[in-house]
C-alpha positions, 0 to 999 in steps of 0.5 A: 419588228425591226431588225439590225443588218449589219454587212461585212467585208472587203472591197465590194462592201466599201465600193457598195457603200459608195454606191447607195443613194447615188445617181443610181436610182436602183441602189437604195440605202435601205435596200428597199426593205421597210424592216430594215430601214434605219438599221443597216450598217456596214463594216469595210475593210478593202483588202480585207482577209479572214484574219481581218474580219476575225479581228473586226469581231468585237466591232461586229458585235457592238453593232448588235446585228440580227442578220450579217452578210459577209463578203470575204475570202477572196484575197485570201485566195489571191494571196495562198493559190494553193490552199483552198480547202484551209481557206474553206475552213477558215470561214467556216471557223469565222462564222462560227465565231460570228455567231458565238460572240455577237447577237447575229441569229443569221448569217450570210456569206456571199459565194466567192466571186471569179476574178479575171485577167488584169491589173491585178491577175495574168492569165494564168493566174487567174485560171487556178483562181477561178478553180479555187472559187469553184473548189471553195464555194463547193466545199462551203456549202457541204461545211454550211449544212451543218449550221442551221442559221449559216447560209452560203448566198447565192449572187445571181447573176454574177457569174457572167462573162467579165465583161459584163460585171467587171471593171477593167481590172478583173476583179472589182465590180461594175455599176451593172456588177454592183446593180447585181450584187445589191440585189443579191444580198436584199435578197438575202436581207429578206431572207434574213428577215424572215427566220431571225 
């Protein structure tokens, strides 16, 4: 049975999406799962917040995903240093949404990712960053308990030094960082596709 994906978010998606089919040999378009192989669709918004993917909902739903994989919430952090727990609830509240209004049976929310030290954050900054990311990933996965088909993904393997996944500019993805990321969320499209 074939199943529709459709894979949300900010940057990291449109920068995905880039990607796939490229040079890179590992990056494939249907990554790499039959089940899915024409039914895969993204949905970027760069500099995408909550507020923006919430409004996205009715594009969302004319898609009519099985399984979602959502990549948000990081500029919202960028944006409010001091709120995490609203932001926590916010997508919580989104999801919630995502599922009540669209066909979605499965829904993924990629963990928040660390941002470090460049263009775009001091140093400073980018210390209550990464205690924000913690904070609200903590909370996520207590607030994700209590929906069965709402997973907060786990993106193994970046969590490494910036260095190794990160552009120069501390906060998007290198192609070693976007090698990770694509298997993370196939991971979660396999995962998808086995309770949607």
């Amino acid at each position: 049975m074939s199943h529709d994906v459709l894979i949300v978010g900010h940057s990291f998606i449109s920068r995905l999406r880039s990607s796939l089919g490229s040079n890179n040999s590992h990056l494939k378009v249907n990554f790499g799962v039959e089940e899915a192989s024409d039914n895969i669709s993204f949905i970027a918004q760069p500099g995408g917040r909550l507020s923006d993917i919430e409004r996205l909902i009715p594009r969302i739903a004319s898609h009519l995903p099985s399984i979602c994989f959502v990549q948000i919430g990081g500029n919202d952090i960028s944006r409010a240093f001091d709120n995490h727990v609203e932001i926590a609830h916010g997508m919580l509240d989104l999801a919630k949404k995502i599922l009540a209004e669209t066909s979605c049976k499965r829904l993924y929310f990629g963990q928040l990712l660390y941002r470090f030290e460049g263009r775009y954050l001091s140093a400073n900054q980018a210390v209550i960053y990464q205690s924000n990311v913690k904070a609200i990933n903590s909370l996520l996965k207590t607030l994700f308990d209590s929906i069965d088909s709402v997973t907060l993904w786990d993106l193994r393997g970046l969590k490494k030094p910036a260095t190794v996944v990160m552009l120069d500019d501390g906060v998007h993805l290198n192609p070693h960082g976007m090698v990770l990321y694509y298997k993370a969320i196939r991971g979660a499209i396999l995962h998808g596709l086995k309770y949607a």
